[in-house]
N, C-alpha and C positions, 0 to 999 in steps of 0.2 A: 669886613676888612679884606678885601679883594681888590686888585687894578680893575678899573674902567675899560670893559668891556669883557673882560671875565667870566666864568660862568660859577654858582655857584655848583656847591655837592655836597652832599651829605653822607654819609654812612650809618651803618648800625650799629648796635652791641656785639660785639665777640665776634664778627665777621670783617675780612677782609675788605679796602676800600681801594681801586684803582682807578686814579684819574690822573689825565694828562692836560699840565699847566702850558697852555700856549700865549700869553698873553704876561709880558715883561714885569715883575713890580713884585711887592710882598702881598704873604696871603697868611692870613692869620685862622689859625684852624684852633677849635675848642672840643674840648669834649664835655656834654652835653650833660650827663650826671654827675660831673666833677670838674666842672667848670669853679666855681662857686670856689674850691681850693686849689684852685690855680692850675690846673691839668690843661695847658694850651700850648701850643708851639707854634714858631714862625718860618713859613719856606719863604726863600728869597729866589725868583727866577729873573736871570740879568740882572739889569743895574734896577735897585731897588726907589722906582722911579713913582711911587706913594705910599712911602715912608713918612711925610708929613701927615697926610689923610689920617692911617692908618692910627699913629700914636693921637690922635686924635680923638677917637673912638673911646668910650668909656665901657670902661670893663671894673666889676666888681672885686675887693679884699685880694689874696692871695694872685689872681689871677691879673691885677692891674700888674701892680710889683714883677710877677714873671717876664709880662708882656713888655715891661720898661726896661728889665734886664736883656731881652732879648735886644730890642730895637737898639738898648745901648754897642750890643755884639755886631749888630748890622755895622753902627757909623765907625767901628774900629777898621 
């Protein structure tokens, strides 16, 4: 759940992650042991230019419901 030409990235457990988003659109970041209960969040850089994509994406229980709430925060 990244813009079109994005790079992905990953991080690890209990350590610090810095990445810098060049590339305009939503980016849907999870976390990976607690995905599953919904632990995900949405960066928006500029105009959130694959929001369609993105809500498009199937995400499991807790973590769908988050992501819908989010994306709903975006179209406000």
């Amino acid at each position: 759940m990244i813009p079109e030409g994005a790079e992905t990235f990953k991080g690890k457990p209990s350590q610090d992650v810095t990445v810098t988003l060049d590339e305009e659109g939503v980016y849907g970041i999870r976390c990976t042991p607690h995905y599953g209960i919904g632990m995900v969040a949405l960066i928006v850089v500029g105009e959130p230019t694959n929001l369609a994509e993105a809500e498009r994406v199937k995400n499991p229980g807790k973590a769908k419901q988050n992501f819908a709430d989010l994306f709903e925060r975006v179209k406000q």
